[in-house]
C-alpha positions in Angstrom: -9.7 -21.5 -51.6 -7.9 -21.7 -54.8 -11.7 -21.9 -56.6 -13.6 -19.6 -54.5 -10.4 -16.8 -55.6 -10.9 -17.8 -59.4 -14.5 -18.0 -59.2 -14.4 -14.5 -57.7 -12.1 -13.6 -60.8 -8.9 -12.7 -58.4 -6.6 -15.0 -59.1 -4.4 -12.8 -60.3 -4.3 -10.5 -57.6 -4.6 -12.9 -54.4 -1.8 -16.5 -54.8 -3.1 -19.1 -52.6 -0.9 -22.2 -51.6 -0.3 -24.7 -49.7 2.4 -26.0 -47.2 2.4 -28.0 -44.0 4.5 -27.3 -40.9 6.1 -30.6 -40.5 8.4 -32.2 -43.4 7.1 -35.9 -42.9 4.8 -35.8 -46.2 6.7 -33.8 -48.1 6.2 -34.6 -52.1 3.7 -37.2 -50.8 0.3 -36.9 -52.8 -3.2 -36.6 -50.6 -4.2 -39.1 -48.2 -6.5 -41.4 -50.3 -9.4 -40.6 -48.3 -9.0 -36.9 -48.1 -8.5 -37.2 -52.2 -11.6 -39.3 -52.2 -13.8 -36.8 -50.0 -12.2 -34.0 -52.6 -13.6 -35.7 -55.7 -17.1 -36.3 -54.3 -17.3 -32.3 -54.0 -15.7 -31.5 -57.2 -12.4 -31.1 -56.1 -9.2 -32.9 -58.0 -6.5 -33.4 -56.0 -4.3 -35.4 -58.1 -1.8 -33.3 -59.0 -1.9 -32.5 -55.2 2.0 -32.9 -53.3 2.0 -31.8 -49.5 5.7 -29.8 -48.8 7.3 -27.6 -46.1 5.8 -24.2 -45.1 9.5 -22.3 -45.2 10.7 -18.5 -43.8 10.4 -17.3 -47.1 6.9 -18.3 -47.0 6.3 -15.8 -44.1 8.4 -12.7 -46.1 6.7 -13.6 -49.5 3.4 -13.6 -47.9 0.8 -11.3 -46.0 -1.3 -14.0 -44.7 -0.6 -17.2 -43.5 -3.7 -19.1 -42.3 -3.6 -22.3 -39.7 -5.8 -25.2 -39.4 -5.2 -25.6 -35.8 -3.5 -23.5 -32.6 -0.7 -25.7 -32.5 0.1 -25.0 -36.1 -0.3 -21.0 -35.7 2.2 -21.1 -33.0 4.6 -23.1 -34.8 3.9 -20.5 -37.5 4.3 -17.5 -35.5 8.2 -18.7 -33.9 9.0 -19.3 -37.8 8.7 -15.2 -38.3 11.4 -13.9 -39.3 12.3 -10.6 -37.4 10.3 -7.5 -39.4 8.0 -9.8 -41.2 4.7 -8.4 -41.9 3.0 -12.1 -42.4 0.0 -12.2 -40.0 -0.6 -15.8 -38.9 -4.6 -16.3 -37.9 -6.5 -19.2 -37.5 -8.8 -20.6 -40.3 -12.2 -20.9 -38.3 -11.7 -17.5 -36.8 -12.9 -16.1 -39.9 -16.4 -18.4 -39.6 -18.4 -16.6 -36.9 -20.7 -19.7 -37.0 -18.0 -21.9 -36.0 -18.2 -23.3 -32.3 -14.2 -24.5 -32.2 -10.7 -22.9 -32.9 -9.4 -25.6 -34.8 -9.8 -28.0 -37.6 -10.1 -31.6 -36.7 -7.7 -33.7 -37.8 -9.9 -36.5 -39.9 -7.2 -38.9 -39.9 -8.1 -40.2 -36.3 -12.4 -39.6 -36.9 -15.2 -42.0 -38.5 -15.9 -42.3 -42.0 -17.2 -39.1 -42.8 -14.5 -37.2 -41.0 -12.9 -36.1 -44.1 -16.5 -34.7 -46.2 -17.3 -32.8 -42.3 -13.5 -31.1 -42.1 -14.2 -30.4 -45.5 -17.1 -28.4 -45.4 -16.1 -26.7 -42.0 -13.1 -25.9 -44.5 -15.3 -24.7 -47.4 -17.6 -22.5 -45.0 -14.5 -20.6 -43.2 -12.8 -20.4 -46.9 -16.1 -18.3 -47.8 -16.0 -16.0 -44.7 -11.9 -15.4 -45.1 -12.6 -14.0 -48.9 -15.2 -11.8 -48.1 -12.7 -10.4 -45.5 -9.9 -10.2 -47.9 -12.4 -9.0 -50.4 -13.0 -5.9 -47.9 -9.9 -5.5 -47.1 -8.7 -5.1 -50.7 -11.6 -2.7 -51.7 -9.9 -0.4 -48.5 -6.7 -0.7 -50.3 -7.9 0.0 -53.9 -9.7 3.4 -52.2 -9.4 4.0 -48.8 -12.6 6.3 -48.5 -15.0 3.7 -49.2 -16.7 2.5 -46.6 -16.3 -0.8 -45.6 -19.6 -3.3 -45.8 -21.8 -2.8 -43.2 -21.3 -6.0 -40.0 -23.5 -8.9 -40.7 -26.5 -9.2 -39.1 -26.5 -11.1 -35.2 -29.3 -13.4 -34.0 -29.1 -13.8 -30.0 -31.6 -16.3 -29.5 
C-alpha cells in the first residue's frame, strides 16, 4: 500500500502502517518466506518489524483495514468510546474477490505466500481508488464522484 500511495504522489497526505492484533511477533522481522515472496515482486522488507496495533492507533487513525473477520472484530472491541476509526475488511474493497478474508500462508503450499500476496496487491489497488474518491469529495464536495464500474453478469 505504502508504494501504490507514493506512486500515486500522496504520501504526504495518506500515512500507511502497519501493526498486528496480537503481541507474539512484536520487533520480530518478516517470516523468511513472506520476505522471500516480497523480494521476488520488488518488495524489500528488511527493515520490516511486525508490533502491536494499540488504542491510539484507532484515535490517530480514520481507517483501519483487517486481513481477516476475526481480526476486524478484535479491532472493533479495541475502539475507544467516540472514535471515528472505521474498521473494514481488506477484500471488501476487491469486488472481484470470492472470500472475506485473507488466507493465512503460514499453514498453505509453497506458493501461498506470492497468491496472498497478489490477492493483497489487487484489494490494495481497489481501497486507493476508493480513498482516492473519497478525498476528491473532501477537497470539493460538488464534484461528482466517478461514475460505478462497469458489471458483467454472465
Amino acid at each position: 500500500m505504502r508504494r501504490l500511495v507514493s506512486d500515486a504522489g500522496l504520501a504526504g497526505r495518506i500515512e500507511v502502517c502497519s501493526a498486528g492484533t496480537g503481541d507474539w511477533h512484536a520487533g520480530d522481522p518478516a517470516d523468511p518466506r513472506s520476505a522471500e515472496a516480497l523480494h521476488r515482486h520488488g518488495y524489500d522488507a528488511r527493515g520490516h518489524r511486525a508490533r502491536q496495533v494499540s488504542r491510539q492507533d484507532l484515535v490517530d487513525h480514520d481507517l483501519v483495514v483487517a486481513m481477516d473477520r476475526g481480526h476486524a472484530r478484535d479491532l472493533a472491541r479495541m475502539l475507544p468510546a467516540g472514535s471515528t476509526c472505521e474498521v473494514r475488511l481488506l477484500l471488501s474493497y476487491d469486488p472481484s474477490s470470492v472470500v472475506a478474508d485473507v488466507p493465512d500462508p503460514y499453514y498453505g503450499g509453497p506458493s501461498g505466500f506470492d497468491d496472498v500476496l497478489s490477492m493483497i496487491e489487487r484489494a490494495c489497488r481497489c481501497l486507493l481508488a476508493g480513498v482516492r474518491r473519497d478525498l476528491r469529495v473532501l477537497e470539493d464536495p460538488r464534484d461528482p464522484p466517478d461514475p460505478p464500474a462497469a458489471s458483467t453478469d454472465g
